[in-house]
N, C-alpha and C positions, 0 to 999 in steps of 0.2 A: 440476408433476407431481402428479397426483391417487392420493391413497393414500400418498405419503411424506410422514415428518415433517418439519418446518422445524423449526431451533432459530437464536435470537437466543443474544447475549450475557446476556439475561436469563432467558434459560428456554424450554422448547415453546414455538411460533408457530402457533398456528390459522388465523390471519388470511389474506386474500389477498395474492397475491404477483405479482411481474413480473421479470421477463429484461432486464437491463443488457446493453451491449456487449460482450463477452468472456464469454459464459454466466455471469455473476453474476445469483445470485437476490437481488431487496430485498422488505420487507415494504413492501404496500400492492398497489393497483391501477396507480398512476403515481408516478411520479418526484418527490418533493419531499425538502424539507430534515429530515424526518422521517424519509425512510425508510434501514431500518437493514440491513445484509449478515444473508444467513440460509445456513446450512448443514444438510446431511443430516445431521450427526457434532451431538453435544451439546457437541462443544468446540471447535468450531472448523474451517475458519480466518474469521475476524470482521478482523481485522485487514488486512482485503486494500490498501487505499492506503495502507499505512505505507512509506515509504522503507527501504529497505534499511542505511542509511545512519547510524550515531550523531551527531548535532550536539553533542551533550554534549563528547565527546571532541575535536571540531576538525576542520579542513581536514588538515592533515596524516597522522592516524589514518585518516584515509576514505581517504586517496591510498594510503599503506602494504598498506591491508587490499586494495583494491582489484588492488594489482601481486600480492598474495600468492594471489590470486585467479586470477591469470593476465591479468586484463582491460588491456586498454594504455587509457591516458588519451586523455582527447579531443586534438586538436589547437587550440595558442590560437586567440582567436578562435571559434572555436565555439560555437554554441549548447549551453550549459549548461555549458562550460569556465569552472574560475575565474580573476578575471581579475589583474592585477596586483598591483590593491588588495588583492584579497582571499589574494596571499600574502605580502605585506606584512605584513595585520592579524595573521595567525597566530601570525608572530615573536614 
C-alpha cells in the first residue's frame, strides 16, 4: 500500500514489499530466505509462524492447555496426532 508505513522487528521499513498467502506483507520484491514479516503497528505482530504451542513445557502441557481451550484432540493415526512413542517419551 503506498503512503503506509511498514515496520520490521528492527525499525521503519522503506524498502519494497510483497503479499504472501494469507495477506502477509514481507520486505523485498520476492520471496527469499531474507525476507522478513512487516507490519502497519511498530510493534507488531512479527511473530506470525510461531506455534501456538510451548515445547519447553512438553507433550502433556500442550494436551491440558489445549482441552482447557475447549479444542478436542486429533484422532490416532492422524496427521499431526502424537504417536505412541511420543507418549511414552513424555513419562
Amino acid at each position: 500500500m503506498k503512503g503506509v508505513k511498514h515496520y520490521t522487528e528492527d525499525g521503519e521499513y522503506n524498502g519494497p514489499t510483497h503479499k504472501m498467502p494469507g495477506d502477509k506483507v514481507h520486505t523485498g520484491k520476492k520471496h527469499s530466505d531474507d525476507s522478513k514479516p512487516v507490519s502497519h503497528k511498530p510493534g507488531g505482530p512479527f511473530k506470525m509462524n510461531q506455534s501456538p504451542f510451548d515445547k519447553s513445557k512438553g507433550l502433556w502441557a500442550n494436551i491440558h492447555a489445549k482441552r482447557k481451550r475447549g479444542e478436542t484432540m486429533r484422532k490416532k493415526g492422524d496427521k499431526g496426532a502424537p504417536s505412541e512413542q511420543d507418549l511414552i517419551d513424555s513419562q
